[in-house]
C-alpha positions in Angstrom: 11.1 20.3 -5.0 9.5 17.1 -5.9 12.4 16.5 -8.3 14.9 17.0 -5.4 13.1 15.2 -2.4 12.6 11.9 -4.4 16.5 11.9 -5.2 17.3 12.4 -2.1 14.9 9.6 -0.6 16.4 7.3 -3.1 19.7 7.9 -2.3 19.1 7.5 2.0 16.6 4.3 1.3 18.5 1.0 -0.1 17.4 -0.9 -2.8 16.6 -3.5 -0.5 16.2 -3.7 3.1 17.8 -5.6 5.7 16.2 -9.3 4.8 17.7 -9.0 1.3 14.2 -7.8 -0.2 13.4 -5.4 -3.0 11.8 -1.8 -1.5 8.7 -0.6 -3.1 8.5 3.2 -2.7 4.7 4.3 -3.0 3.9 8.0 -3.9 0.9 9.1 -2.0 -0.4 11.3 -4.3 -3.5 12.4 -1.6 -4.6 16.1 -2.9 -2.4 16.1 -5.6 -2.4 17.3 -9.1 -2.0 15.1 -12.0 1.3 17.2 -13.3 3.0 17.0 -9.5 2.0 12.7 -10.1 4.1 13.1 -13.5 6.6 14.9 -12.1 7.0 12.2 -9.5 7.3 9.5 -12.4 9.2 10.9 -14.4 12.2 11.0 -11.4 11.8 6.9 -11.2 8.4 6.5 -9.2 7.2 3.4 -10.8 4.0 3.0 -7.5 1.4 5.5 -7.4 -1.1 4.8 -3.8 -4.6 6.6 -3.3 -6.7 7.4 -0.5 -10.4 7.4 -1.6 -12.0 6.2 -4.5 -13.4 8.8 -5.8 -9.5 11.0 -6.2 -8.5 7.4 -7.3 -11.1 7.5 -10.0 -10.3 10.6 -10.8 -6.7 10.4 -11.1 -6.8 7.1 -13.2 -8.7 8.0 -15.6 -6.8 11.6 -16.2 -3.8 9.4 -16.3 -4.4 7.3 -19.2 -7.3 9.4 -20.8 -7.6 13.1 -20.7 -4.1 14.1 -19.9 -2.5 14.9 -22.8 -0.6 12.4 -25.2 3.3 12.5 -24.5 5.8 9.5 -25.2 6.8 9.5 -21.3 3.3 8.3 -20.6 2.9 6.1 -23.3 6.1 4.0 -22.0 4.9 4.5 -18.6 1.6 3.5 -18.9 2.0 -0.3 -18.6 4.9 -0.3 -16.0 2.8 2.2 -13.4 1.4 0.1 -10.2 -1.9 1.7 -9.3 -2.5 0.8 -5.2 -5.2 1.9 -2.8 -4.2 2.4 0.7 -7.0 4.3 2.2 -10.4 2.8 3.9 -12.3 0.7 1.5 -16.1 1.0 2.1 -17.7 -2.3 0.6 -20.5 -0.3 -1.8 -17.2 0.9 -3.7 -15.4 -1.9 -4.4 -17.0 -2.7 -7.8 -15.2 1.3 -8.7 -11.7 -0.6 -8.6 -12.2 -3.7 -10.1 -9.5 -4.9 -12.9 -7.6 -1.3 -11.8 -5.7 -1.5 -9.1 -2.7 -4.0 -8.4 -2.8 -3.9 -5.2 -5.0 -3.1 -2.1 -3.6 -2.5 1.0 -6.7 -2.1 3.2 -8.1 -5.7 3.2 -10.0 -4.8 7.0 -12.7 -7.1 7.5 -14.7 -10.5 5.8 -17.4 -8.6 5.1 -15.1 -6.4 2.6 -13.3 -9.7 1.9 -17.3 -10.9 1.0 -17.5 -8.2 -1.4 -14.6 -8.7 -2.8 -14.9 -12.0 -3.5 -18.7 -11.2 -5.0 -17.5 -8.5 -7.6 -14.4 -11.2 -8.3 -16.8 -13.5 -8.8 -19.2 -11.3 -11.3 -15.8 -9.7 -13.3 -13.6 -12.4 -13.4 -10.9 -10.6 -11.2 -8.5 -11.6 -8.5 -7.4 -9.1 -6.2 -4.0 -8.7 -4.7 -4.7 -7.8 -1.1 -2.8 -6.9 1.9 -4.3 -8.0 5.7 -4.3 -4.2 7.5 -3.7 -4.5 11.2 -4.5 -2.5 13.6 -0.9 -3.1 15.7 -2.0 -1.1 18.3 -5.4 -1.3 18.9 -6.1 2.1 17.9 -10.3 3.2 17.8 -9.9 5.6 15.1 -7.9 2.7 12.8 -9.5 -0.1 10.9 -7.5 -3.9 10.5 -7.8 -6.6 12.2 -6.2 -7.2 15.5 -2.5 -8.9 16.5 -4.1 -11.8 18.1 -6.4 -11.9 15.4 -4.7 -11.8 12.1 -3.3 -15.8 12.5 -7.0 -16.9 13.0 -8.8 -14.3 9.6 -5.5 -15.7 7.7 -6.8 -19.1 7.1 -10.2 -17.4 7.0 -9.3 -15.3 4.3 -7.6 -17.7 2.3 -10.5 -19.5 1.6 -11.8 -16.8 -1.1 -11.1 -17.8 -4.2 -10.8 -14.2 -6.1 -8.4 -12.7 -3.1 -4.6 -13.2 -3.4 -3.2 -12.3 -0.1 0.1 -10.8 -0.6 1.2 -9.7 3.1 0.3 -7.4 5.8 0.2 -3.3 6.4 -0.1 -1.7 9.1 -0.2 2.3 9.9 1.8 2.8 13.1 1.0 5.3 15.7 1.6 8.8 15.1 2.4 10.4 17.9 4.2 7.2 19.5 8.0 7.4 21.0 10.4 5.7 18.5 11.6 3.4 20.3 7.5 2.0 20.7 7.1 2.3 16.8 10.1 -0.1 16.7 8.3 -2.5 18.8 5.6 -2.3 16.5 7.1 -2.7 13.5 9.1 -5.5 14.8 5.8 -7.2 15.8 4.7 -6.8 12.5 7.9 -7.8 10.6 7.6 -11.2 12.7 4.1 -11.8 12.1 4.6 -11.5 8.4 7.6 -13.8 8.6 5.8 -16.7 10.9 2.6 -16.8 8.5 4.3 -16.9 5.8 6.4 -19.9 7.2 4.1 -22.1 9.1 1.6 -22.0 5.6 4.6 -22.2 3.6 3.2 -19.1 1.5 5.7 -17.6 -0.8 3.7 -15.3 -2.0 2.7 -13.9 1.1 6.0 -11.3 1.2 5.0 -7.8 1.5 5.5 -5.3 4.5 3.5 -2.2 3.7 4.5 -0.2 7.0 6.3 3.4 7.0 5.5 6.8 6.2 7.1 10.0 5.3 7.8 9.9 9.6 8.8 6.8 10.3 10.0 5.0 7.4 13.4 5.1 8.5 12.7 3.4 11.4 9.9 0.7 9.7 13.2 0.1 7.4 15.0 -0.9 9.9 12.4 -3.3 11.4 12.1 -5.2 7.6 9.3 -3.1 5.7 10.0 -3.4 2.2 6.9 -1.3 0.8 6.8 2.4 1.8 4.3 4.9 1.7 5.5 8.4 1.0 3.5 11.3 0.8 4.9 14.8 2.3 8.5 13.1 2.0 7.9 13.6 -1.5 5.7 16.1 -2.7 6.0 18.6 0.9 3.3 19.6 3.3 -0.4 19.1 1.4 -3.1 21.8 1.8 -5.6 19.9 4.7 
């Protein structure tokens, strides 16, 4: 199944999106085993994305430790991107220094304060995504619209945080065409902060999930974060 779903996502989702930029597909591998992870590799995903820390922990260290030896995880081992997408609570933050390659949850400056303390301490920078909250949501985390131009040049002032781009978790239950305006909002935000600070580097669109990616692709995401598109309905 996993096999079959992941060849048919890549052959529906471009290479790159509508603004000429490579796609990152991201396997959320949230409640799933290590084998189903490999499986997942082993078809071409090259961007593996956790929830918590602790499964994070979990799964990293089975990865490269006690799964057993074969040659397709030897070759794989320094091309897998390890991301964290899920809330990041500011006591575990020192659990993912120097091990993941990017974090997608950058929520607040007091987690950006942690951050930057543990950088500081280890010597590590961490690529971040700004998470906003598009729509205003209570039960999501991120920074606001009107916000995000304002905590930008706030953010930027840490030294061991590389801002990267934005994410942003659209509403579930919304109509589509609302989740386009959304994701429009979002693709233009990205596009005038990276302009008007003249910030190359600040290029990724993590927006879209396994039910509403196509429509986030559309809008100019180029990082999607798959989960049941991939490896079916999860046990809750």
């Amino acid at each position: 199944m996993i096999t079959k779903n992941i060849n048919t996502i890549l052959q529906t989702v471009p290479q790159k999106n509508c603004y000429n930029e490579p796609i990152t597909l991201l396997a959320v591998t949230k409640k799933q085993s290590i084998v189903a992870m490999q499986q997942a590799i082993a078809v071409g995903i090259t961007a593996i994305a956790e929830n918590t820390v602790q499964e994070f922990l979990q799964k990293y260290a089975q990865f490269y430790h006690t799964t057993p030896s074969s040659q397709q995880t030897q070759e794989n081992k320094q091309t897998i991107q390890w991301h964290f997408i899920g809330k990041l609570q500011r006591n575990k933050v020192k659990y993912l220094v120097h091990k993941i390659d990017l974090l997608h949850s950058l929520d607040s400056i007091t987690l950006a304060e942690e951050i930057e303390r543990q950088g500081q301490k280890h010597n590590w920078y961490c690529p971040s995504l700004i998470q906003v909250n598009i729509a205003n949501e209570q039960t999501k985390s991120g920074f606001s619209l009107q916000e995000v131009e304002k905590n930008y040049i706030q953010l930027k002032q840490f030294k061991h945080i590389r801002l990267c781009g934005l994410m942003a978790i659209l509403p579930k239950d919304a109509p589509p065409n609302t989740l386009m305006q959304y994701a429009r909002q979002m693709r233009k935000l990205l596009d005038k902060l990276k302009l008007q600070n003249n910030d190359s580097a600040f290029c990724h669109l993590s927006m879209g999930m396994s039910n509403d990616y196509t429509i986030c692709l559309e809008a100019g995401s180029n990082m999607l974060r798959l989960g049941t598109a991939i490896f079916g309905k999860r046990d809750t």
